[in-house]
LUMBAMAR-897633 format. One line per 2 residues: number of its first residue (from 1); their letters; for each residue x, y, z of C-alpha. Coordinates in nm, 2 decimals. Layout:
BEGIN
NUM> A> X:Y:Z; ...;
END
This chain:
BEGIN
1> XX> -0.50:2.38:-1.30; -0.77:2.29:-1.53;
3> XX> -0.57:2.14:-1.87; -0.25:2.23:-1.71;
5> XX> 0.04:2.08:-1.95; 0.18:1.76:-1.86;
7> XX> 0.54:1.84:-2.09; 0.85:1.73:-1.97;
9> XX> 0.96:1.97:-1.70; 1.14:2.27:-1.80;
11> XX> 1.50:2.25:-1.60; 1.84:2.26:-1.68;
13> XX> 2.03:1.91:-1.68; 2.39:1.99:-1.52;
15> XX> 2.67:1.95:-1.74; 2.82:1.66:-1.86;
17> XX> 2.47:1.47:-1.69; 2.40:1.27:-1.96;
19> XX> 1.97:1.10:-1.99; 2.09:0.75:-1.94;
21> XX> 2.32:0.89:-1.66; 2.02:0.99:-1.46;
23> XX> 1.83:0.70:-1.58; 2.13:0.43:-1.40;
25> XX> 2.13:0.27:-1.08; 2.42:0.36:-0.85;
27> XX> 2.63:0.05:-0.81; 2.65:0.18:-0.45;
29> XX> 2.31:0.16:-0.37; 2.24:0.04:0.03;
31> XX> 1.90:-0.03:-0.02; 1.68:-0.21:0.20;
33> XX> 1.37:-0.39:0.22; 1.08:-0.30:-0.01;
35> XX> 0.91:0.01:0.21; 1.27:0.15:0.23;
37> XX> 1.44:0.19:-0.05; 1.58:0.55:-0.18;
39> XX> 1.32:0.73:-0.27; 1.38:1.08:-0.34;
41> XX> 1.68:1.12:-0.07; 2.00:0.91:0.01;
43> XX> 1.90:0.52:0.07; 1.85:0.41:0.45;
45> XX> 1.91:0.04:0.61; 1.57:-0.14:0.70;
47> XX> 1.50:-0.37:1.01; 1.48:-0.71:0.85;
49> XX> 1.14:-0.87:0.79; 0.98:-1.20:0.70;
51> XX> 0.76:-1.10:0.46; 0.73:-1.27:0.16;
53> XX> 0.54:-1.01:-0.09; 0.73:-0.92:-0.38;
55> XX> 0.65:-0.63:-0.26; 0.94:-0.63:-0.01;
57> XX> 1.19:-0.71:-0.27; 1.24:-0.32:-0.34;
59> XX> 1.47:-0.14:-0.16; 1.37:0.23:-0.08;
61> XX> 1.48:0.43:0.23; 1.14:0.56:0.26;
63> XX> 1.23:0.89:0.38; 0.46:0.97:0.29;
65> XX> -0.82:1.20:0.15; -1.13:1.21:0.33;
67> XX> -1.34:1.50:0.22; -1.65:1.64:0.38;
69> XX> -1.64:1.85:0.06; -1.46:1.76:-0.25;
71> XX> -1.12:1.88:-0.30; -1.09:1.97:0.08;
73> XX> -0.92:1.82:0.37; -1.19:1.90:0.66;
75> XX> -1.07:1.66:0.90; -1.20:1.75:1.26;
77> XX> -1.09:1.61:1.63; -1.44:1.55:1.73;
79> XX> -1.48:1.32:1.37; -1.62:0.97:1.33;
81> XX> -1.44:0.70:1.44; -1.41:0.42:1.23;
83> XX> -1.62:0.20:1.42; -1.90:0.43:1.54;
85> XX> -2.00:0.20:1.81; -1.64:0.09:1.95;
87> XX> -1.47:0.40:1.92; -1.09:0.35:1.90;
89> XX> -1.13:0.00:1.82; -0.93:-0.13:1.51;
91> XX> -1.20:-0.18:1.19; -1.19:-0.56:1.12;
93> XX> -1.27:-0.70:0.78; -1.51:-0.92:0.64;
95> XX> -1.46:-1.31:0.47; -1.46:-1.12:0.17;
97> XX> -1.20:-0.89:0.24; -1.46:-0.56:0.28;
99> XX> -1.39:-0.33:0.52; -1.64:-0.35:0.83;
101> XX> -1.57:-0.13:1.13; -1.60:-0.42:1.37;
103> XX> -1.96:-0.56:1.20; -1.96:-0.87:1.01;
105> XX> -2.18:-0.75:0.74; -2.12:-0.37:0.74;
107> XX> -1.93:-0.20:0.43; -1.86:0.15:0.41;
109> XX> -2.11:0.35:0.23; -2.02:0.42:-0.06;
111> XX> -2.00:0.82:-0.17; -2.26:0.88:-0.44;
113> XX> -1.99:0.99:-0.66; -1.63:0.92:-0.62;
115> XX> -1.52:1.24:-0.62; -1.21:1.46:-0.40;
117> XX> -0.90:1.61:-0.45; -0.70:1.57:-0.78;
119> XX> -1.00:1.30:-0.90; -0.96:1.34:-1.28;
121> XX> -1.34:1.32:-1.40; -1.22:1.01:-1.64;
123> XX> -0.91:0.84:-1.71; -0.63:0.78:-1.52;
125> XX> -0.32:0.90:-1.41; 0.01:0.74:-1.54;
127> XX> 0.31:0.77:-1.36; 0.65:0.63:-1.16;
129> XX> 0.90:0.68:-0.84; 1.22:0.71:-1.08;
131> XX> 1.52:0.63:-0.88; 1.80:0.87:-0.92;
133> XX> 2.21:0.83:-0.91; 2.16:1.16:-0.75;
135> XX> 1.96:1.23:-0.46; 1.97:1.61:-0.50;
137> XX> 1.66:1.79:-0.61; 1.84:1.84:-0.92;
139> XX> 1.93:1.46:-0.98; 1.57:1.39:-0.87;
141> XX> 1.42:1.61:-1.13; 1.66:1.50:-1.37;
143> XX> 1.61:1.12:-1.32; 1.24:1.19:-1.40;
145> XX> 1.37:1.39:-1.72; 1.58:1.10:-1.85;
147> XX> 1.25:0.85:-1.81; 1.05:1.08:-1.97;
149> XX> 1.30:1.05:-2.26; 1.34:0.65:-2.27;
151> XX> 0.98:0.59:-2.29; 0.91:0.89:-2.55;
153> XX> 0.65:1.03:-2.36; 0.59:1.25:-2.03;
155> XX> 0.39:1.11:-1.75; 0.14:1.29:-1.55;
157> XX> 0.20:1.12:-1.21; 0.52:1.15:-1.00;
159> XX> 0.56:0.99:-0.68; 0.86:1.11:-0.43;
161> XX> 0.95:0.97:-0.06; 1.08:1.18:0.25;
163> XX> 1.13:1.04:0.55; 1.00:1.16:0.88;
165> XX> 1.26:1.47:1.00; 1.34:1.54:0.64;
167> XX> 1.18:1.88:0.54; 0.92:1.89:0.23;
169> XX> 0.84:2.00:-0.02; 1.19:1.97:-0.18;
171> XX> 1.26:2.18:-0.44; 1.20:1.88:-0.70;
173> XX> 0.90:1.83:-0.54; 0.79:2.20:-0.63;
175> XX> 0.90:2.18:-0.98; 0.72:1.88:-1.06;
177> XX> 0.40:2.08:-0.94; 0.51:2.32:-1.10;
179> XX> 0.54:2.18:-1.39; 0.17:2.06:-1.39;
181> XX> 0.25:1.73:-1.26; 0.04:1.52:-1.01;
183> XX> 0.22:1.51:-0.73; 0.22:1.18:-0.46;
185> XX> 0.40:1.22:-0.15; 0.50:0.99:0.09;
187> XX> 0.55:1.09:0.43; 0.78:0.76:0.55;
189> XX> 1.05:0.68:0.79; 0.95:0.54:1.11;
191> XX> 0.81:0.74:1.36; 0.66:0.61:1.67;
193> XX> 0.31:0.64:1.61; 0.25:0.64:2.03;
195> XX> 0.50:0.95:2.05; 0.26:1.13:1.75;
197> XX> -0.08:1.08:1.95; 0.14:1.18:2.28;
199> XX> 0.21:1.55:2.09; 0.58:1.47:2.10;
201> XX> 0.62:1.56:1.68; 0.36:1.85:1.72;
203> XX> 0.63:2.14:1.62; 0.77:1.92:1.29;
205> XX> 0.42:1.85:1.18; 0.28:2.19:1.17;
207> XX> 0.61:2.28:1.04; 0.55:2.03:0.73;
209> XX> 0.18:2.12:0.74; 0.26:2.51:0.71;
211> XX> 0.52:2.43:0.44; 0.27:2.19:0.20;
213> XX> 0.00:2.47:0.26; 0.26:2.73:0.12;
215> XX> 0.25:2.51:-0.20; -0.06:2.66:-0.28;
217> XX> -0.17:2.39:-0.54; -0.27:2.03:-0.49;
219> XX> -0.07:1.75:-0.38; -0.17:1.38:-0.29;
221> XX> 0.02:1.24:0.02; 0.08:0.95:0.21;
223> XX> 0.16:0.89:0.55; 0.35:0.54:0.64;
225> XX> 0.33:0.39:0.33; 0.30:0.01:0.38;
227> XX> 0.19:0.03:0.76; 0.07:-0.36:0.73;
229> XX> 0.46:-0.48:0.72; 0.54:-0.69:1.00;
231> XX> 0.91:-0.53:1.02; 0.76:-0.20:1.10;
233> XX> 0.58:-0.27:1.38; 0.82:-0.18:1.64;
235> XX> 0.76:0.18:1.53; 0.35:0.14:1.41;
237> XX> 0.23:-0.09:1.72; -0.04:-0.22:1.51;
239> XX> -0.38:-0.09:1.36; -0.52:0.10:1.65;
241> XX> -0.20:0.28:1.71; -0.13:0.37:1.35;
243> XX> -0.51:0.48:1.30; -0.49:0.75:1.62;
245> XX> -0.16:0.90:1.45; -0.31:0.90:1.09;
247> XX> -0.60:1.11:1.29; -0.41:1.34:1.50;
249> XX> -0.17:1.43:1.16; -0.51:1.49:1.01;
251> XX> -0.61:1.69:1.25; -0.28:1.94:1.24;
253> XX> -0.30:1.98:0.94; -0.67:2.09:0.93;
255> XX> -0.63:2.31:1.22; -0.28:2.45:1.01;
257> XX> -0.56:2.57:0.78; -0.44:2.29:0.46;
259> XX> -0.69:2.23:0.25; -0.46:2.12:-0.09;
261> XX> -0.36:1.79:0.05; -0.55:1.48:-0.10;
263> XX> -0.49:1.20:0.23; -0.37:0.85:0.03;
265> XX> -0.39:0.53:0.22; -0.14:0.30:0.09;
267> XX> -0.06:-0.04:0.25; 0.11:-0.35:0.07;
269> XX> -0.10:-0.58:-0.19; 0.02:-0.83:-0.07;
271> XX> -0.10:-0.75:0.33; -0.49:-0.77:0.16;
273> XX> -0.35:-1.11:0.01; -0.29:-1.25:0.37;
275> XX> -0.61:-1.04:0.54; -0.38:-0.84:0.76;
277> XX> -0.39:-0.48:0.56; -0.74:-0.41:0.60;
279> XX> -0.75:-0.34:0.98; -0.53:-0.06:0.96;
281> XX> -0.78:0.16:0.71; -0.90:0.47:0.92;
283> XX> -1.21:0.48:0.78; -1.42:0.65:0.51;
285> XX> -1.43:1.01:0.66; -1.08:1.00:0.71;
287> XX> -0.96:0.87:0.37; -0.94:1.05:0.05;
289> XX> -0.76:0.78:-0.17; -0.74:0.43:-0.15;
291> XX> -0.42:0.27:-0.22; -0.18:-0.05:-0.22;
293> XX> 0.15:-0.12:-0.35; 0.08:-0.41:-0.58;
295> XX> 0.40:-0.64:-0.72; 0.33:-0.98:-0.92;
297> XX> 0.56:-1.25:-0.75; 0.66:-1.36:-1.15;
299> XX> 0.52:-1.24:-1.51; 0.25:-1.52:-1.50;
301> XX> 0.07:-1.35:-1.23; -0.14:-1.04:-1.37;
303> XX> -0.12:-0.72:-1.22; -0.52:-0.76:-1.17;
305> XX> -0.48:-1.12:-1.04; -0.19:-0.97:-0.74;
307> XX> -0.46:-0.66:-0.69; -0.79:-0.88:-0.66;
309> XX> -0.79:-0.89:-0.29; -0.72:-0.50:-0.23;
311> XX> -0.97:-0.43:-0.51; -1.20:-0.62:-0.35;
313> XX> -1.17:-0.39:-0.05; -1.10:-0.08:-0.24;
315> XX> -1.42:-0.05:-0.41; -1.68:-0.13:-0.13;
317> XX> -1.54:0.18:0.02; -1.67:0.43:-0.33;
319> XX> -1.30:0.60:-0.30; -1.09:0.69:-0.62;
321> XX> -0.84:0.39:-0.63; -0.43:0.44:-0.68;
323> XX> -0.21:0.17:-0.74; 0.06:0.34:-0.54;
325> XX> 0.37:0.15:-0.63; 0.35:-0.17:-0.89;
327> XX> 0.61:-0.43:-1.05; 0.71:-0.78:-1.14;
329> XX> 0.91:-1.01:-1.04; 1.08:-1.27:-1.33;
331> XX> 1.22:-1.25:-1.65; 1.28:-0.92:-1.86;
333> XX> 1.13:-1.07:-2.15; 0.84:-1.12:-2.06;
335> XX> 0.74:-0.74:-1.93; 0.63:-0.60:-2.18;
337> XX> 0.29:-0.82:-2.21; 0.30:-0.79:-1.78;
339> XX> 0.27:-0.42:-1.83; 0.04:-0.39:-2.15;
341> XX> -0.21:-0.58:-1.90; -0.18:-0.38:-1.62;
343> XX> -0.29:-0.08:-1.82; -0.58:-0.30:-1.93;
345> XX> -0.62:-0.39:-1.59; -0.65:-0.02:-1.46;
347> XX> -0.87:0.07:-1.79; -1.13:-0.21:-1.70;
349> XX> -1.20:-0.05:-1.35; -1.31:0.31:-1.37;
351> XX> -1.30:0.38:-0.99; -0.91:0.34:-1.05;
353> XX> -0.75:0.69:-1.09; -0.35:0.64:-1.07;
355> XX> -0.09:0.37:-1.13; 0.28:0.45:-1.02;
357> XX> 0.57:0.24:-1.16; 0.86:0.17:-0.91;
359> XX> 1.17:0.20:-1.14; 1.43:0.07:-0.91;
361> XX> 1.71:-0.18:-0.89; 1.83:-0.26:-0.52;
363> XX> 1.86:-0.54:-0.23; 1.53:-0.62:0.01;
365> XX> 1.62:-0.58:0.42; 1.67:-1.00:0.35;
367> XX> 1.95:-0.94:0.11; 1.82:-1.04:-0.20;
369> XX> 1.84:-0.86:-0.49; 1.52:-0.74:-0.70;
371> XX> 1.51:-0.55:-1.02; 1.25:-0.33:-1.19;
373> XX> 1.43:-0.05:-1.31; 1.33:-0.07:-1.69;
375> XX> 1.62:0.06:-1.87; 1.82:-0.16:-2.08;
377> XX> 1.48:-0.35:-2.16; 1.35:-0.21:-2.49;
379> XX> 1.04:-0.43:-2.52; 0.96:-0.34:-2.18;
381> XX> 0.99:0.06:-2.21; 0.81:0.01:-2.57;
383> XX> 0.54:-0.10:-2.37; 0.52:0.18:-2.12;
385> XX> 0.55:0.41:-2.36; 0.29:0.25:-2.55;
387> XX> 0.02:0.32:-2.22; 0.23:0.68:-2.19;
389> XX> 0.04:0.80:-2.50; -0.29:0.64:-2.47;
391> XX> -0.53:0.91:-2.44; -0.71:0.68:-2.13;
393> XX> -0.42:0.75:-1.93; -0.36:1.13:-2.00;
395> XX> -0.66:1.26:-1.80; -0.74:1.63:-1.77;
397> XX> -0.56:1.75:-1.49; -0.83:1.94:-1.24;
399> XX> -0.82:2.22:-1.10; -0.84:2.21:-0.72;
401> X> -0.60:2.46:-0.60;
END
């Protein structure tokens, strides 16, 4: 996929489907708290939860890259541990935020280049979750389509959510890949990570792993998105628990024979902000991107100030860095010089490799109501489309299939 074209993609719009049609939010919208709004299929309740990131003010019914060998998932059951010398036991983080497998000083070592799947060699990837009036694959596609067409440029990064049972990859999800698109999946809903490592979801994930594998190009995916959120721990049982099911999907997968998927570990900004993301990262061996899902609490705070404590952690560990999900809170009016500086933000550190805008309008699982979606905001869009064209953040595409 070496210089693969990053155009628009190539479908039919359905009749009478006008761009800012695809581009509006549906007035109907049951959309829940931040790690569960309607992404990519119809929008889900959410448990309620205390947390007060603006990172929870989203609502998404989340329906998501450790390589031995660049571009390769070769994830093993007899792999490292996290903590070499407690195995099982959660990795614990450092004053400084720095991820330390249970040793005050220890950080990861660092790779000596940071290099895996979909790793443009310089650059980064610019992209978005586009929320659709129409969760068909056709309304999916479209959606992506009609925010192509309001910024005046194409973006190379698309990011989609399915939840647990639902089967992937969609047919949107193929056409974006098609298309020469980077694609970042999240594998969300709320399984119970206890009845993963039990074996119980066996048959559905070799069923998932099969059907990514029949893809036959590159995808980057995540599994539980935001894993840190106190409202989910019902289902995760905290960071031991989600780290033994991040493993045993990992290790289906590798024994299904994948080797196109690119493993993304994505909890919330704001969990590095209150020191309570870091114990759930499985580890360097087991990790092929680090990620967070970053969102300013008003314009005043910088993308880079909200990120500081994640970047912190992210670059100890040498991984290529993605900015899964990012937003902020406030005042339309003043976006457009948010947004400007976090492409500056993204440009200043090297190591980072994608940034995904959440386009979305909906209610958190609290009932309050939160809006990013951009249309209707011309200074904002401007401004996207602005970082759309810059050469930084249309990287060469590589070829890893």
């Amino acid at each position: 996929m070496a210089g693969v074209s990053t155009a628009v993609i190539a479908i039919g719009v359905p009749v009478g489907f006008s761009l800012a049609a695809a581009h509006r939010q549906p007035a109907s919208a049951n959309v829940g708290d931040p790690s569960h709004v309607s992404r990519g299929t119809n929008p889900s309740s959410a448990s309620q939860s205390s947390d007060p990131s603006p990172s929870h003010h989203r609502g998404k019914s989340h329906h998501p890259s450790h390589s031995a060998s660049p571009g390769k998932s070769h994830h093993r059951k007899g792999h490292r541990p996290a903590d070499p010398k407690h195995p099982g036991k959660t990795p614990k983080s450092s004053p400084s935020g720095s991820p330390t497998g249970g040793q005050p000083t220890h950080t990861p070592d660092p790779p000596s280049t940071s290099t895996g799947l979909l790793v443009p060699s310089s650059g980064s990837y610019l992209g978005s979750y586009v929320q659709p009036t129409d969760y068909s694959s056709s309304g999916q596609v479209a959606a992506v389509q009609a925010f192509e067409h309001l910024i005046g440029s194409s973006i190379d990064l698309v990011h989609v959510y399915h939840p647990w049972t639902q089967p992937f990859p969609s047919a949107a999800d193929e056409q974006f890949v098609g298309s020469g698109k980077v694609l970042l999946l999240t594998w969300g809903g709320t399984p119970d990570t206890k009845k993963i490592v039990a074996g119980d979801y066996d048959s559905l994930i070799k069923q998932r792993a099969q059907a990514v594998k029949g893809l036959d190009r590159p995808i980057l995916m995540e599994f539980r998105h935001e894993m840190d959120r106190p409202n989910l721990q019902w289902a995760v049982h905290g960071p031991a628990a989600y780290i033994k099911a991040w493993n045993h999907i990992r290790s289906i997968f590798t024994d299904e024979g994948v080797t196109n998927v690119g493993w993304v570990w994505c909890p919330t900004g704001y969990g590095f902000q209150v020191g309570r993301a870091q114990a759930f990262y499985p580890g360097n061996d087991e990790v092929d991107w680090v990620c967070a899902d970053v969102y300013s609490f008003r314009p005043s705070q910088s993308l880079a100030e909200a990120s500081a404590p994640f970047m912190k952690f992210a670059l100890a560990t040498g991984k290529p860095i993605l900015i899964g999900e990012f937003a902020v809170n406030g005042a339309p009016a003043a976006w457009a010089k948010w947004i400007a500086g976090a492409g500056r933000f993204a440009e200043k550190y090297p190591q980072i490799k994608g940034i995904a805008y959440f386009d979305a309008n909906g209610t958190d699982s609290n009932g309050n109501p939160f809006k990013y979606w951009l249309g209707g905001h011309q200074q904002a869009i401007d401004a996207f489309g602005r970082l759309a064209k810059e050469s930084y953040f249309k990287p060469v595409v590589p070829s890893d299939a």
